[in-house]
N, C-alpha and C positions, 0 to 999 in steps of 0.2 A: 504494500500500500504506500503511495508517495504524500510524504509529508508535507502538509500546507504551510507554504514562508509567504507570507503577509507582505517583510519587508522587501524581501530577494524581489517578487512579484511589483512591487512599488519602485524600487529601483532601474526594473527592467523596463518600466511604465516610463518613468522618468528618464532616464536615456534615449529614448523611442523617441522623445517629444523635446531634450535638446538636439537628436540630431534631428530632427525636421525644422527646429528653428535655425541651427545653423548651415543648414541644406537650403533654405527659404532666402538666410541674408546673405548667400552667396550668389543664389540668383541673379545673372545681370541678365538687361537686355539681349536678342539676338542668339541667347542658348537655346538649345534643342532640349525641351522638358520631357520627352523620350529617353535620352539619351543618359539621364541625370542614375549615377551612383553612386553611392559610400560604402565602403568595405568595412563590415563589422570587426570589432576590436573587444580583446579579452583586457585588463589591465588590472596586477596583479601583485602586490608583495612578497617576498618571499627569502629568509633569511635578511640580508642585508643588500637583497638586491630589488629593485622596481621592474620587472618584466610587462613588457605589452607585445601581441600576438596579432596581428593583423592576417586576417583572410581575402587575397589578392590572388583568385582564380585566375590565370588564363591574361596575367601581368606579365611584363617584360620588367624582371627587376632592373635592366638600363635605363627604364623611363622611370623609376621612382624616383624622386626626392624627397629626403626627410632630412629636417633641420627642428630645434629646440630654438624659442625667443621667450626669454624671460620664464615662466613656471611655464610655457604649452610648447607640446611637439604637436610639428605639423609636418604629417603627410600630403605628398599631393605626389599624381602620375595620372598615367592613363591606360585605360582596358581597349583593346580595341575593339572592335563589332567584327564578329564572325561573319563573313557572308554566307549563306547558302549557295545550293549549286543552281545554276542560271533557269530559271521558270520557277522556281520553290514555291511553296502557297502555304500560308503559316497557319499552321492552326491556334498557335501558341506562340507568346513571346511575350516570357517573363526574366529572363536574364540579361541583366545591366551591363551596362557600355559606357564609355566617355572619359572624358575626363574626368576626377574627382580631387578634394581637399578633403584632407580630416584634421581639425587639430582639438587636440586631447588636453587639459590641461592638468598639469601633474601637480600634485598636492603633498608630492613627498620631496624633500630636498636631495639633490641627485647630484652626481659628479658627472657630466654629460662630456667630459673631454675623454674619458674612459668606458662611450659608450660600446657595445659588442652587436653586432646584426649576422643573422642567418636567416636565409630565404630559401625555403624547401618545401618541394610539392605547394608550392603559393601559399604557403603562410610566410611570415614576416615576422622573426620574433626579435626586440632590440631589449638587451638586457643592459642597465645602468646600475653600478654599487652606488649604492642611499650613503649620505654624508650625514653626519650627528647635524640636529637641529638647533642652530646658536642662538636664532630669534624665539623669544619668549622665555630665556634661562637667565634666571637672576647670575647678574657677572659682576663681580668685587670690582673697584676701582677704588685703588689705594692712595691715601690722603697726605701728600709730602706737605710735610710744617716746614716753616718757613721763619726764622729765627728772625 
């Protein structure tokens, strides 16, 4: 029997509905809303490191970019569109295409110059060692007297 998570379920809610707001503010004029995908992402702590897993079927990882700006990484590349074979007649077509951006914003403090990436079978995993957190820790500063 599968146990009911309230919050796991709200969470997943909640992710569903930032990325459609930041799939919505990326929209500019001129894009093909056909065309429009975001590759879903695991993102994960684990010992002293921050992993994320990105699912990037049928990617050229030459066309990925990914770069950290301030606490968010941000993925961008693109999937290309499979053509079928010439007269094709679609009964179906639910599998994304295009260009896309993802950026993630990380909540753990990371060491990103020792970031590590493997891309296999189209996932994307970039693992980061987590650096001890300075902001928020009461820190001494020692009081020179002054005769």
């Amino acid at each position: 029997m599968e146990t009911f998570r309230p919050f796991f379920e709200l969470n997943r809610i909640q992710n569903e509905i930032n990325r459609l707001f930041e799939h919505l503010s990326e929209f500019h004029e001129g894009a093909d809303p056909v065309a429009a995908w975001t590759p879903n992402v695991d993102v994960y702590e684990g010992g002293n490191e921050l992993v994320l897993k990105f699912e990037l079927p049928g990617v050229d990882p030459a066309s990925v970019h990914l770069s950290v700006n301030g606490n968010s990484l941000i993925l961008r590349g693109n999937k290309p569109r499979t053509e079928p074979a010439p007269g094709a007649k679609f009964h179906c077509l639910e599998r994304g295409f295009g260009s896309f951006k993802r950026v993630i914003r990380l909540g753990t403090p990371i060491n990103t110059h020792q970031a590590r990436t493997e891309y296999r079978d189209g996932l994307l995993k970039i693992t980061f060692p987590k650096v001890p957190n300075r902001r928020g820790e009461e820190v001494a500063i020692p009081i020179k007297e002054i005769a």
